[in-house]
mmCIF entry with sequence, helices, sheets and N, C-alpha, C, O atoms, coordinates in Angstrom:
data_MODEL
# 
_entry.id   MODEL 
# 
_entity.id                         1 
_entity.type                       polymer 
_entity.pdbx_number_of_molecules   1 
# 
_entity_poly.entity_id                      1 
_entity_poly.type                           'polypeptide(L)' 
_entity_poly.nstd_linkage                   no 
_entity_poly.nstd_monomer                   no 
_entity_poly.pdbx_seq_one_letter_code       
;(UNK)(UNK)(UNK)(UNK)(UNK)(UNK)(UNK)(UNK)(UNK)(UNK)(UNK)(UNK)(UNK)(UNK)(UNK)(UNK)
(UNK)(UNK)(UNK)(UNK)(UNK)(UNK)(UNK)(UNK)(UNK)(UNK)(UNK)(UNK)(UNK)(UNK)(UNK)(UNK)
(UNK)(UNK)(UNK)(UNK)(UNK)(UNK)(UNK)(UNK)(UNK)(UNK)(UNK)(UNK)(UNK)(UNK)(UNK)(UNK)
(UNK)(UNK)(UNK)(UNK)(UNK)(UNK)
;
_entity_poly.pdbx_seq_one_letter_code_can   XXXXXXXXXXXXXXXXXXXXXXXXXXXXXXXXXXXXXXXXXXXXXXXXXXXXXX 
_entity_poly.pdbx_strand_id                 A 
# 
loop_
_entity_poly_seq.entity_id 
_entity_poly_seq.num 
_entity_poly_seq.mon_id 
_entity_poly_seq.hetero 
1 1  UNK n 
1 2  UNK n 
1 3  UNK n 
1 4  UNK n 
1 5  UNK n 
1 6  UNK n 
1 7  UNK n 
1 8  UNK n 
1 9  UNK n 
1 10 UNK n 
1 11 UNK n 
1 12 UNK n 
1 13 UNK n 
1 14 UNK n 
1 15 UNK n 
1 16 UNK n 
1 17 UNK n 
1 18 UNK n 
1 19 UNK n 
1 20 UNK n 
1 21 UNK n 
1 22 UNK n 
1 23 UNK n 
1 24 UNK n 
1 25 UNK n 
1 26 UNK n 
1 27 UNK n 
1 28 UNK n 
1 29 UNK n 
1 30 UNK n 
1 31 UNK n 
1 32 UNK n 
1 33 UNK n 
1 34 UNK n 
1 35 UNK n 
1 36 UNK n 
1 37 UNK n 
1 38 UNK n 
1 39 UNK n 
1 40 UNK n 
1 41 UNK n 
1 42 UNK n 
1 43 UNK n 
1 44 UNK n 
1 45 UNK n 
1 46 UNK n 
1 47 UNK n 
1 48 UNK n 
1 49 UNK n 
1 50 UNK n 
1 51 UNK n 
1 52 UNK n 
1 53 UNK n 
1 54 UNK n 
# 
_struct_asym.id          A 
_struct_asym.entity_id   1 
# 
loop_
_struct_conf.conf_type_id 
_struct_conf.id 
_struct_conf.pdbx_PDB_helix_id 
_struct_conf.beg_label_comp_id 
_struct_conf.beg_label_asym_id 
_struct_conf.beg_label_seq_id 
_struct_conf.pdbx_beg_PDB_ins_code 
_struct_conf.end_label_comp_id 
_struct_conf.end_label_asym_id 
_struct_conf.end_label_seq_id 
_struct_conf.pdbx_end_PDB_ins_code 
_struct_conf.beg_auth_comp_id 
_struct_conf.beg_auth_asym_id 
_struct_conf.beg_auth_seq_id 
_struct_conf.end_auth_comp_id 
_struct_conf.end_auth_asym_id 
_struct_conf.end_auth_seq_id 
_struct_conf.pdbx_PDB_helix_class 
_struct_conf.details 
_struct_conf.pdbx_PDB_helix_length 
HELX_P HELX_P1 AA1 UNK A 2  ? UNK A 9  ? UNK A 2  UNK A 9  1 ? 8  
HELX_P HELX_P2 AA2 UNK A 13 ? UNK A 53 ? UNK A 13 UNK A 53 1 ? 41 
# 
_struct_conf_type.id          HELX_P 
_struct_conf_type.criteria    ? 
_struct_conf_type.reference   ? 
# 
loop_
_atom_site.group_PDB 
_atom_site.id 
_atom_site.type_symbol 
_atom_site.label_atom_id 
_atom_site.label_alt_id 
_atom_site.label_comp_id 
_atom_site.label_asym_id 
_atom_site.label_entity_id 
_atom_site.label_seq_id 
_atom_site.pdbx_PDB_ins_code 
_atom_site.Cartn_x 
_atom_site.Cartn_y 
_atom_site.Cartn_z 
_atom_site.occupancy 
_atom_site.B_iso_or_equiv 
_atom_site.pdbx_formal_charge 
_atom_site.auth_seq_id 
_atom_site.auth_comp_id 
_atom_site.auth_asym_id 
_atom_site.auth_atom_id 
_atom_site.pdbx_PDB_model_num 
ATOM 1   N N  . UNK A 1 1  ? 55.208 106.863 71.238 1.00 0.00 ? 1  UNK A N  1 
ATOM 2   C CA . UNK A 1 1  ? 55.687 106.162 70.066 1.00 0.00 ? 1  UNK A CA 1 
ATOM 3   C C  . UNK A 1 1  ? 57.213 106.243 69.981 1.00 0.00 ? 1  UNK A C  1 
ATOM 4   O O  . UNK A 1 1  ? 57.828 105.206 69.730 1.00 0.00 ? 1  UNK A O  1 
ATOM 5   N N  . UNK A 1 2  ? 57.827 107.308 70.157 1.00 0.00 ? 2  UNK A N  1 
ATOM 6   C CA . UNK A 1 2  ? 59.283 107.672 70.401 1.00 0.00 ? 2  UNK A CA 1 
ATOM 7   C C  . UNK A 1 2  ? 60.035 106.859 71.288 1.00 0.00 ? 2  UNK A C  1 
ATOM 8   O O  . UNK A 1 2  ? 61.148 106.397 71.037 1.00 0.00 ? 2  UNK A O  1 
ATOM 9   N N  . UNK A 1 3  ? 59.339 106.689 72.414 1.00 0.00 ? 3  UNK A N  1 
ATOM 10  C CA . UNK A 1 3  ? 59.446 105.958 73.466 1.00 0.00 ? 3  UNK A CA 1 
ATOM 11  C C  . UNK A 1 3  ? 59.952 104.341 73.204 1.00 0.00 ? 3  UNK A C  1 
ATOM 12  O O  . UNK A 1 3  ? 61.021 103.769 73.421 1.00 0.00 ? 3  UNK A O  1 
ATOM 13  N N  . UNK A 1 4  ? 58.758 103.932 72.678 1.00 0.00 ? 4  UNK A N  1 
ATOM 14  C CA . UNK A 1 4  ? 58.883 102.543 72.116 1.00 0.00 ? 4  UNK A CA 1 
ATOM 15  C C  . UNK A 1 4  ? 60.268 102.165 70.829 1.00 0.00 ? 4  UNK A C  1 
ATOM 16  O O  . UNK A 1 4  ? 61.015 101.193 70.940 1.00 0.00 ? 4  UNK A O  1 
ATOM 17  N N  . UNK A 1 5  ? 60.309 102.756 70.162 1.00 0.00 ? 5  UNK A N  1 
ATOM 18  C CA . UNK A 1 5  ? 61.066 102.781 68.980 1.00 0.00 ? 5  UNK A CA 1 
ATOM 19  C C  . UNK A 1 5  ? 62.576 102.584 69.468 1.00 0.00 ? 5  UNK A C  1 
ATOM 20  O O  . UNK A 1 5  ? 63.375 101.698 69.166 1.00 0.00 ? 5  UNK A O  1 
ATOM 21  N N  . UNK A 1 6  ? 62.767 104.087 70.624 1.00 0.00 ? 6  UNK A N  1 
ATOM 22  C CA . UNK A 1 6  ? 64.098 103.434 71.384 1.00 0.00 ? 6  UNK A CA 1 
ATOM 23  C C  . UNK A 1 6  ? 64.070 102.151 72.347 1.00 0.00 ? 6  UNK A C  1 
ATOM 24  O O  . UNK A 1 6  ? 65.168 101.609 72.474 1.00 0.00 ? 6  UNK A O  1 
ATOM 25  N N  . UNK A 1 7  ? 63.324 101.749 72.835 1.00 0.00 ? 7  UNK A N  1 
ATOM 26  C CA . UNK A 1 7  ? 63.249 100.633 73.539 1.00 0.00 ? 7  UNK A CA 1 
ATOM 27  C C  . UNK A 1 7  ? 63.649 99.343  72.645 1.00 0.00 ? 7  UNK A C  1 
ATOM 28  O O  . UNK A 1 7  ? 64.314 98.382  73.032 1.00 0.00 ? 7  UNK A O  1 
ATOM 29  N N  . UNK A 1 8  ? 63.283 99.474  71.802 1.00 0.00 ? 8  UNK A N  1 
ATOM 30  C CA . UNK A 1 8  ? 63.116 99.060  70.164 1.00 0.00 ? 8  UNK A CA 1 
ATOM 31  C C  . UNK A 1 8  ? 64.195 98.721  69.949 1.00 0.00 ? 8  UNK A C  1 
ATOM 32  O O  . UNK A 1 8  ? 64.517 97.581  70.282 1.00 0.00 ? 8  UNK A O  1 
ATOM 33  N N  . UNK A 1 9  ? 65.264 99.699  69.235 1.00 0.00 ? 9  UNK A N  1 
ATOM 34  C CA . UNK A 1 9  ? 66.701 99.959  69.052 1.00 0.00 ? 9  UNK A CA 1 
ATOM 35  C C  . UNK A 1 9  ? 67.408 99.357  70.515 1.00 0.00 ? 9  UNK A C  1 
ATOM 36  O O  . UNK A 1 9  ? 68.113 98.360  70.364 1.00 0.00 ? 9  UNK A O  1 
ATOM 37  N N  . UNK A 1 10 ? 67.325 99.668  71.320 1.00 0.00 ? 10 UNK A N  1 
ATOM 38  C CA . UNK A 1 10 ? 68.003 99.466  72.466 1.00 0.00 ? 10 UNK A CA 1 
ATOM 39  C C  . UNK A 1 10 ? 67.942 98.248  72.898 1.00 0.00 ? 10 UNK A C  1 
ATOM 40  O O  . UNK A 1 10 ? 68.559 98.041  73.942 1.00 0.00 ? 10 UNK A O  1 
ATOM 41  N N  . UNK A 1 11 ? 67.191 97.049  72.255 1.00 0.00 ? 11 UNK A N  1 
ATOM 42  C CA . UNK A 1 11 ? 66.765 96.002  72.938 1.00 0.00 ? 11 UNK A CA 1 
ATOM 43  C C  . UNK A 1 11 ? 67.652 94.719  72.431 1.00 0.00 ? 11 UNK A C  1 
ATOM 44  O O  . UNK A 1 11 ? 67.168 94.341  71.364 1.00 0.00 ? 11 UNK A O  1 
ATOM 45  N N  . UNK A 1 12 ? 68.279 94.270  72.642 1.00 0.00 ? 12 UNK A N  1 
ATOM 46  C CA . UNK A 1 12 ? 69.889 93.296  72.646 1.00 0.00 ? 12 UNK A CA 1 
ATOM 47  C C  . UNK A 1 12 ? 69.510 91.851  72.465 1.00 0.00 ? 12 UNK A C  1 
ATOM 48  O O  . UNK A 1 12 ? 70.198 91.008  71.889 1.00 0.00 ? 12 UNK A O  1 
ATOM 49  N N  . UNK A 1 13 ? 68.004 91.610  73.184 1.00 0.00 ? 13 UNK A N  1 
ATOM 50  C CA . UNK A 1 13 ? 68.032 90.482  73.279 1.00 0.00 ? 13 UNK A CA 1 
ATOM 51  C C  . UNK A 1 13 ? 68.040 89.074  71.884 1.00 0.00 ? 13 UNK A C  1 
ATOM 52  O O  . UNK A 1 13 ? 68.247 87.862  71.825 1.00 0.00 ? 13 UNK A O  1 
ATOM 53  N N  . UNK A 1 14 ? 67.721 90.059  71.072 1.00 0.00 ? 14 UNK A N  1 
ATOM 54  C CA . UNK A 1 14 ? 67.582 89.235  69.212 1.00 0.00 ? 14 UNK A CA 1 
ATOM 55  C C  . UNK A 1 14 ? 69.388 89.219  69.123 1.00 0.00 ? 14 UNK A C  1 
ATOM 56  O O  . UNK A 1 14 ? 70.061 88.413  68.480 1.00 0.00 ? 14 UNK A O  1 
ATOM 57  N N  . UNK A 1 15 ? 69.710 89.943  69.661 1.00 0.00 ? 15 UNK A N  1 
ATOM 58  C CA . UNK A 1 15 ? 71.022 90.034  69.345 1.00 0.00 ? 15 UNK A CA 1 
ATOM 59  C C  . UNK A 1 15 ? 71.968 88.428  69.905 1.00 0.00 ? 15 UNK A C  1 
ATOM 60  O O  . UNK A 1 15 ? 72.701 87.646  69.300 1.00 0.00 ? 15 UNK A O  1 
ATOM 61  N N  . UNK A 1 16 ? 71.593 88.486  70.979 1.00 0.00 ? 16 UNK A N  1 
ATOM 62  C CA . UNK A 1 16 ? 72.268 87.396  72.215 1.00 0.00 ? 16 UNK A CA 1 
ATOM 63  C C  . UNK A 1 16 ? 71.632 85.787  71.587 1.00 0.00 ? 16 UNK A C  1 
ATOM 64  O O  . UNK A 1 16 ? 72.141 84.667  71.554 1.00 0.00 ? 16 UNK A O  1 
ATOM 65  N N  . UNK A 1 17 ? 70.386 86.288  71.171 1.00 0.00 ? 17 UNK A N  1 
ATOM 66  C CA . UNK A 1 17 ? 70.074 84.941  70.684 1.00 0.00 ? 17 UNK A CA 1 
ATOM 67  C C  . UNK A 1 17 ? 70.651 84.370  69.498 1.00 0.00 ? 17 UNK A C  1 
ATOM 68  O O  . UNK A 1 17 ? 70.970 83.190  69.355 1.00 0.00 ? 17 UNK A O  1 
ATOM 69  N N  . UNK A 1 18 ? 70.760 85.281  68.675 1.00 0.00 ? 18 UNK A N  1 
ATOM 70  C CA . UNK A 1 18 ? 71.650 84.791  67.497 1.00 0.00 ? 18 UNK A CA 1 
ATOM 71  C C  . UNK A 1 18 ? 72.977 84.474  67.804 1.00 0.00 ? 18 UNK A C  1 
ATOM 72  O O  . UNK A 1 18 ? 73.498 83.540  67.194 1.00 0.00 ? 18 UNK A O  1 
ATOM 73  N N  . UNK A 1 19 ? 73.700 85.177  68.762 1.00 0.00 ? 19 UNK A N  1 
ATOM 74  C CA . UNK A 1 19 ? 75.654 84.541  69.265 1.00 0.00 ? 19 UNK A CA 1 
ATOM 75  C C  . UNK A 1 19 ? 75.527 82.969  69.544 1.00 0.00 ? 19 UNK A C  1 
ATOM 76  O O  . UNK A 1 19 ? 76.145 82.030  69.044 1.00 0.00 ? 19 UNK A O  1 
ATOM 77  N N  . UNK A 1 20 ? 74.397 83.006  70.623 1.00 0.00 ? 20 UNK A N  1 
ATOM 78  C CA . UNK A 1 20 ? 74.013 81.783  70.762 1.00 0.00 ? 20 UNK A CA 1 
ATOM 79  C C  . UNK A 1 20 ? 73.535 80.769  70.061 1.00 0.00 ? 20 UNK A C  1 
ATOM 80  O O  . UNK A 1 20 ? 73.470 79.661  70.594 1.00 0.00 ? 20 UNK A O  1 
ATOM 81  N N  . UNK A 1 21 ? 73.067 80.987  68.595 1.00 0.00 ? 21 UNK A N  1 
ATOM 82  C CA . UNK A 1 21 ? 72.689 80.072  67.621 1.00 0.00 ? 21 UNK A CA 1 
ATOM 83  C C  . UNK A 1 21 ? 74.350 79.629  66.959 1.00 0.00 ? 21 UNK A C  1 
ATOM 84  O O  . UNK A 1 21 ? 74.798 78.520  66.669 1.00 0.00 ? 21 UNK A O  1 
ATOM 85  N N  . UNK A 1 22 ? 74.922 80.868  66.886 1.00 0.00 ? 22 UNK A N  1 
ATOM 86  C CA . UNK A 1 22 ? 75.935 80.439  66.351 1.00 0.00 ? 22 UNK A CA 1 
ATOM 87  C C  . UNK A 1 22 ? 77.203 79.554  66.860 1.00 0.00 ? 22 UNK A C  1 
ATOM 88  O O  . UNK A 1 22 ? 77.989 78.768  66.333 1.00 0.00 ? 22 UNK A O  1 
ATOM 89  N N  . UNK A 1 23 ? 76.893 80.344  68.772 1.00 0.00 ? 23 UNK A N  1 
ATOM 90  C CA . UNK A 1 23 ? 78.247 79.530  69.050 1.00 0.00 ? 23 UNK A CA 1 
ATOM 91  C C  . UNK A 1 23 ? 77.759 77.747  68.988 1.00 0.00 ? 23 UNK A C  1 
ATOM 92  O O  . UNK A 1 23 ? 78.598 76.853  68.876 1.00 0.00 ? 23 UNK A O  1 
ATOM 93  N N  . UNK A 1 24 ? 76.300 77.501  69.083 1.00 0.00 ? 24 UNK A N  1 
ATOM 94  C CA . UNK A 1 24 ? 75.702 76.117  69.263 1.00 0.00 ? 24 UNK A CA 1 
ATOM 95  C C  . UNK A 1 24 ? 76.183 75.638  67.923 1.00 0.00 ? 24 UNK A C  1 
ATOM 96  O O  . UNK A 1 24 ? 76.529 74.458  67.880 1.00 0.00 ? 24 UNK A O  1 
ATOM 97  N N  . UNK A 1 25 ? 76.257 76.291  66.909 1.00 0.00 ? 25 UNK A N  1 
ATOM 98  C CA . UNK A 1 25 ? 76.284 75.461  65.653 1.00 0.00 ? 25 UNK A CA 1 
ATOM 99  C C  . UNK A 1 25 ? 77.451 75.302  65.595 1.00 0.00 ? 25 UNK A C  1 
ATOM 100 O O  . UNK A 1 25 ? 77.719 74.147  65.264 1.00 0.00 ? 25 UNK A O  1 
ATOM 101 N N  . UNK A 1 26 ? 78.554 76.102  65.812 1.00 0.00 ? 26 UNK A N  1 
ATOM 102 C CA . UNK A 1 26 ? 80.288 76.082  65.883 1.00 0.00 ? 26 UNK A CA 1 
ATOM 103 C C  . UNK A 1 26 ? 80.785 74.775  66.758 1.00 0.00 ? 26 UNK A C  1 
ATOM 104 O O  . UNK A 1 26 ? 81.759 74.090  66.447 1.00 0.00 ? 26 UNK A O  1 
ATOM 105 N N  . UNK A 1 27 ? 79.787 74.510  68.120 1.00 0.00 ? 27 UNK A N  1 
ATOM 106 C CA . UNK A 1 27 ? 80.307 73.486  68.703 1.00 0.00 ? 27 UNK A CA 1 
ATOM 107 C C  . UNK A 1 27 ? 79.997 72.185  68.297 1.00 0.00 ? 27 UNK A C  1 
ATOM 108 O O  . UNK A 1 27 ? 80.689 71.168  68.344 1.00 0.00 ? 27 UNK A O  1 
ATOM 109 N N  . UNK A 1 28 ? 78.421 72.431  67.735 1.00 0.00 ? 28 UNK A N  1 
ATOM 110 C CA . UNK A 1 28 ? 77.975 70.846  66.885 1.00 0.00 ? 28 UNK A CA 1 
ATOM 111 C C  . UNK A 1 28 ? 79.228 70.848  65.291 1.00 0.00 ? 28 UNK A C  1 
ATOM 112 O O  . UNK A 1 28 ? 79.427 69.757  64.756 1.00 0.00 ? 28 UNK A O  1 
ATOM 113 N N  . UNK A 1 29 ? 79.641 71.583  64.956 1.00 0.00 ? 29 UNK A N  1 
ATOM 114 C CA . UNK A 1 29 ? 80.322 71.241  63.972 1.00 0.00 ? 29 UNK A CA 1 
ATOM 115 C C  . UNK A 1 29 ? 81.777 70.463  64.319 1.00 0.00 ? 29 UNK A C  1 
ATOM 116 O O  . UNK A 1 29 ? 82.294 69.478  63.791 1.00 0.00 ? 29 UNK A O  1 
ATOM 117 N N  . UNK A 1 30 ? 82.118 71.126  65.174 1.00 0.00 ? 30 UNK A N  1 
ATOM 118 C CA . UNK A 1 30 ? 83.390 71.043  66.028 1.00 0.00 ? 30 UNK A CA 1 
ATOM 119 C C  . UNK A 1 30 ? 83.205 69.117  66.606 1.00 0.00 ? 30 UNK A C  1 
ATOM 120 O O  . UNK A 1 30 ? 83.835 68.187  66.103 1.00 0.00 ? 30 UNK A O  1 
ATOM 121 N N  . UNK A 1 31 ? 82.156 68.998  67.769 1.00 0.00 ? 31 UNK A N  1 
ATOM 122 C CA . UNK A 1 31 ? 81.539 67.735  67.384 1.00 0.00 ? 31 UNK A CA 1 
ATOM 123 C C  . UNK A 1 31 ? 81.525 67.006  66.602 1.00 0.00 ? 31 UNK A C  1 
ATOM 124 O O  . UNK A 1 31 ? 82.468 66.241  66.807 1.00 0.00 ? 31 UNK A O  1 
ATOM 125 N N  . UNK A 1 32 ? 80.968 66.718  65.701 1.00 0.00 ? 32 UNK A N  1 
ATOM 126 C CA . UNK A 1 32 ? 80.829 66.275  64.229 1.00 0.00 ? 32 UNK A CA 1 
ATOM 127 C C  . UNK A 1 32 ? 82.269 66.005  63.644 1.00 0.00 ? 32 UNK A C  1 
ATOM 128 O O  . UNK A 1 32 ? 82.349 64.810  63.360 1.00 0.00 ? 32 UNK A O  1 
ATOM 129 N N  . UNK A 1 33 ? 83.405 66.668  63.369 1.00 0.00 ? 33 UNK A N  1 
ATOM 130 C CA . UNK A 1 33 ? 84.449 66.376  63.025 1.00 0.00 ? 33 UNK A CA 1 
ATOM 131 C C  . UNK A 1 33 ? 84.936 65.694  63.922 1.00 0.00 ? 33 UNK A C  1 
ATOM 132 O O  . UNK A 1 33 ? 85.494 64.633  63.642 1.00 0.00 ? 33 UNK A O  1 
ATOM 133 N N  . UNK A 1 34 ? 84.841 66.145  65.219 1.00 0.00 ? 34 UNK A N  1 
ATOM 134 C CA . UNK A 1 34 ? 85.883 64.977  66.016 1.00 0.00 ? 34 UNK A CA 1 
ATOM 135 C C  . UNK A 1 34 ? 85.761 63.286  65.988 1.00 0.00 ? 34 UNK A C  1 
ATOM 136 O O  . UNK A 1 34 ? 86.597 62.383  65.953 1.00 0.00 ? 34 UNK A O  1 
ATOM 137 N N  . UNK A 1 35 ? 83.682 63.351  66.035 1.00 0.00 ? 35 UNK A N  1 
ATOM 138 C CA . UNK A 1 35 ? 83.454 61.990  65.891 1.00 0.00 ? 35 UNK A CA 1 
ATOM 139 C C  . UNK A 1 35 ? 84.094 61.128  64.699 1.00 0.00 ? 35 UNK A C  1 
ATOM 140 O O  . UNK A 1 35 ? 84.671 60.041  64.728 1.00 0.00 ? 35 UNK A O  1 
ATOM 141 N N  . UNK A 1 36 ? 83.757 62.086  63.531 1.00 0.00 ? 36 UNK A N  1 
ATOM 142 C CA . UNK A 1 36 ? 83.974 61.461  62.175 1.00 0.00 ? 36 UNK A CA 1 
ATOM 143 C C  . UNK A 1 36 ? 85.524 60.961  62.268 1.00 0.00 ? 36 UNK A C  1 
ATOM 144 O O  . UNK A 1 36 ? 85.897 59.919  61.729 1.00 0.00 ? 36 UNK A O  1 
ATOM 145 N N  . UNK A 1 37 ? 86.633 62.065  63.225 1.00 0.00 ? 37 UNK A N  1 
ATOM 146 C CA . UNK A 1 37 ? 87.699 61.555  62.918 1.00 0.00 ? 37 UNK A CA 1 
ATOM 147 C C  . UNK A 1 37 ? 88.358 59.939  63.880 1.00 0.00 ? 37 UNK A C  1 
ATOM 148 O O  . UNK A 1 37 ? 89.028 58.928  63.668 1.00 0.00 ? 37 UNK A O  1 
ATOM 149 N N  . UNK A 1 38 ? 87.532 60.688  65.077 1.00 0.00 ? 38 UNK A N  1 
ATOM 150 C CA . UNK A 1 38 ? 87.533 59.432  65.709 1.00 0.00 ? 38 UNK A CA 1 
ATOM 151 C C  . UNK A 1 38 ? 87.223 58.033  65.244 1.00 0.00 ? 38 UNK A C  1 
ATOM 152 O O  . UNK A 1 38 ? 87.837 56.989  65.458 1.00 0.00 ? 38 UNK A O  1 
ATOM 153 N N  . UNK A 1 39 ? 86.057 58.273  64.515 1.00 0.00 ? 39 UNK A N  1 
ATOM 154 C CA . UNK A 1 39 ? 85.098 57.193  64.074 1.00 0.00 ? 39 UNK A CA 1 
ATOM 155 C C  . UNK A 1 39 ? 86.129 56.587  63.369 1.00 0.00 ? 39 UNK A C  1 
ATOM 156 O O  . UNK A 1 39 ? 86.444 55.592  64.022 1.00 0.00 ? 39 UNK A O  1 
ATOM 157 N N  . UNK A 1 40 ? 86.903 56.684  62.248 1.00 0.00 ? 40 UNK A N  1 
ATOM 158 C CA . UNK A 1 40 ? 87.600 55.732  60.946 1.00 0.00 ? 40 UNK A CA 1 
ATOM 159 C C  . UNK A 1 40 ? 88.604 55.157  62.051 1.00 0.00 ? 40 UNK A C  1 
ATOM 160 O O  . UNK A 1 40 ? 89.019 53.999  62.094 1.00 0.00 ? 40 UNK A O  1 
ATOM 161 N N  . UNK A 1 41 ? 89.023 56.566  63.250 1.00 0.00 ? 41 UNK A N  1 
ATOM 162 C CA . UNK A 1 41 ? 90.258 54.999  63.488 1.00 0.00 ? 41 UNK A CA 1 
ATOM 163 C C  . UNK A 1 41 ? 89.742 54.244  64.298 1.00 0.00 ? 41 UNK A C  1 
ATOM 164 O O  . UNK A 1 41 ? 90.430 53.234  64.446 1.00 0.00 ? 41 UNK A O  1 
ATOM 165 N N  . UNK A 1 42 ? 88.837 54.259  64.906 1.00 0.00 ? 42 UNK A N  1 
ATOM 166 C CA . UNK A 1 42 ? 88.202 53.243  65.852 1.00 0.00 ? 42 UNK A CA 1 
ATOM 167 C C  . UNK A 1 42 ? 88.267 52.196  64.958 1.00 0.00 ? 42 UNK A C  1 
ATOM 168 O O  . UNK A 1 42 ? 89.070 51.301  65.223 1.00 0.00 ? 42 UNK A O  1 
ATOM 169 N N  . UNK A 1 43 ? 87.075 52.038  63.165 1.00 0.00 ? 43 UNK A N  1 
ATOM 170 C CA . UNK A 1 43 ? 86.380 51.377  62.887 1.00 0.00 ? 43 UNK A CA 1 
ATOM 171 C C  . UNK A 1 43 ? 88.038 50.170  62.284 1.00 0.00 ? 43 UNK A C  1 
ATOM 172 O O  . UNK A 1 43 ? 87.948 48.975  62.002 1.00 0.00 ? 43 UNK A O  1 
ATOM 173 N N  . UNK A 1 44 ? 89.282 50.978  62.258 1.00 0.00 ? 44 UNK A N  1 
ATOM 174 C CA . UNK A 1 44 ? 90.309 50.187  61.840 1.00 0.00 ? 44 UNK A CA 1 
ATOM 175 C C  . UNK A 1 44 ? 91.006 49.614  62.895 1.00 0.00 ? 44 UNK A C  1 
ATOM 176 O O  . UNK A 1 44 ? 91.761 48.651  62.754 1.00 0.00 ? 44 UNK A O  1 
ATOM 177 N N  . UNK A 1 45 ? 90.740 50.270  64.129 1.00 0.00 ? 45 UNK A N  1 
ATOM 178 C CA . UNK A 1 45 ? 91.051 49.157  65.188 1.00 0.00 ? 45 UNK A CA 1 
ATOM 179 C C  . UNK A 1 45 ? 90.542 48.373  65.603 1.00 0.00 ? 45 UNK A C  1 
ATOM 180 O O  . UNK A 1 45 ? 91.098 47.451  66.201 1.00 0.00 ? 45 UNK A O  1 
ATOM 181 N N  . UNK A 1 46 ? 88.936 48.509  65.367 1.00 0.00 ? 46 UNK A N  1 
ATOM 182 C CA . UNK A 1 46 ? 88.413 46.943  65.137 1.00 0.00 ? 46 UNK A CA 1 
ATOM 183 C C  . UNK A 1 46 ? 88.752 46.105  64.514 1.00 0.00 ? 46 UNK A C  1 
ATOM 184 O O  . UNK A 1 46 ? 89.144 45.007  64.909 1.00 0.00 ? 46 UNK A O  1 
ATOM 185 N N  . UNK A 1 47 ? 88.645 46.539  63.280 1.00 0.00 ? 47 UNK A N  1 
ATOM 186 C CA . UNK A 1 47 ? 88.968 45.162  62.521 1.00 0.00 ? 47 UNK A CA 1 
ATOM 187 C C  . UNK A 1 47 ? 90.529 44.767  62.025 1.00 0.00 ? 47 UNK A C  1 
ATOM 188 O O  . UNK A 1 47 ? 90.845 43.985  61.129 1.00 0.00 ? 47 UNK A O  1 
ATOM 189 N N  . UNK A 1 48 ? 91.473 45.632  62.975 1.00 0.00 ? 48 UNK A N  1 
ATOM 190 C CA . UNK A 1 48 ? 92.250 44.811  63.457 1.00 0.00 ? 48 UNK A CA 1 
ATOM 191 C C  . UNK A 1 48 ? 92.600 43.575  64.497 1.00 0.00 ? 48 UNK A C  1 
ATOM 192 O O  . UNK A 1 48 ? 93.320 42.577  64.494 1.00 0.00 ? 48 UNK A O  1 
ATOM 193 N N  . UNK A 1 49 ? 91.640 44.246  65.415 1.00 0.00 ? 49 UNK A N  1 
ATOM 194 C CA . UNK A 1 49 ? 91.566 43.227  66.676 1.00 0.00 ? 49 UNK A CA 1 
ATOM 195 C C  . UNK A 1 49 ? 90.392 41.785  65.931 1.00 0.00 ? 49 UNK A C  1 
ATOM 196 O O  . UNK A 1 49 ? 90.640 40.661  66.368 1.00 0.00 ? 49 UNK A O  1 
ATOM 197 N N  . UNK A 1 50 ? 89.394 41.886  65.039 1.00 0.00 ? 50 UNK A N  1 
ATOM 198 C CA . UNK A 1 50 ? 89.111 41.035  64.557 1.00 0.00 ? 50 UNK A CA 1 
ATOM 199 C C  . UNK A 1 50 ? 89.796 39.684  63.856 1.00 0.00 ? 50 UNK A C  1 
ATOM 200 O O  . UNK A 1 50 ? 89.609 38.477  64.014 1.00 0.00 ? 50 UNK A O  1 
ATOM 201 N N  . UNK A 1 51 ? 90.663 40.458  63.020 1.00 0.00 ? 51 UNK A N  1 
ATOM 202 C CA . UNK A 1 51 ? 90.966 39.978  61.856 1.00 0.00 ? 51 UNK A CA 1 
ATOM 203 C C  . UNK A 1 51 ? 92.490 39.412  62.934 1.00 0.00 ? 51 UNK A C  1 
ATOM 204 O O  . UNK A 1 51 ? 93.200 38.525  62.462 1.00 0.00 ? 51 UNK A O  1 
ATOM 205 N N  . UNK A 1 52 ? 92.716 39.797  63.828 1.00 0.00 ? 52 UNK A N  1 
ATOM 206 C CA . UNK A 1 52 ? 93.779 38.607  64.763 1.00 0.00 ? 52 UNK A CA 1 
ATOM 207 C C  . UNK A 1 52 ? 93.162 37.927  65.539 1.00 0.00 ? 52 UNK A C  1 
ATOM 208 O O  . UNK A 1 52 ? 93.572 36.815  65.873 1.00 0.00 ? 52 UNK A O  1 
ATOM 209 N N  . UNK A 1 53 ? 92.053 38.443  65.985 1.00 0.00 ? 53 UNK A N  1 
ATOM 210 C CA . UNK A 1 53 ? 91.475 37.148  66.835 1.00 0.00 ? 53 UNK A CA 1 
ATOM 211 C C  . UNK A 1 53 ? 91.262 35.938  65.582 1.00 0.00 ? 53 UNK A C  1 
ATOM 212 O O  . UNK A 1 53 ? 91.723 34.816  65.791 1.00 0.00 ? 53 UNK A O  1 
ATOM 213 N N  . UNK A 1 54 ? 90.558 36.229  64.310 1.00 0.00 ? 54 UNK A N  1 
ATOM 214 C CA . UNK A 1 54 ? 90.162 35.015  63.573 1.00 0.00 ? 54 UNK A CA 1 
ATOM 215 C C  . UNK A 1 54 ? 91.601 33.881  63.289 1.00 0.00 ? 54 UNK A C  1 
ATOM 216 O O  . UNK A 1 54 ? 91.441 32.820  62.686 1.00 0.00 ? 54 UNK A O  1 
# 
C-alpha cells in the first residue's frame, strides 16, 4: 500500500497533461486574436478594392 501511494505522488503524468492543456489554449487564444485582427483589415481592403472597381 506504501508502495503504491508513492508511485502515486511520484507520478507526473496529470501534471504534463495539464501544461499541455494550457499551452494548447494559450496558442488557440493567441490564434484567435491574430485572425480577428487580421480579419477587420482584410474585410476594409475589400471593400476598398470594391468600392473602386464599381
Amino acid at each position: 500500500m506504501c508502495n503504491l501511494l508513492h508511485r502515486f505522488i511520484d507520478d507526473q503524468s496529470g501534471v504534463t497533461a495539464i501544461e499541455d492543456g494550457l499551452i494548447a489554449a494559450l496558442i488557440a487564444v493567441a490564434i484567435i486574436t491574430t485572425v480577428f485582427m487580421v480579419g477587420s483589415d482584410l474585410k476594409s481592403t475589400f471593400n476598398s478594392v470594391a468600392s473602386n472597381l464599381a
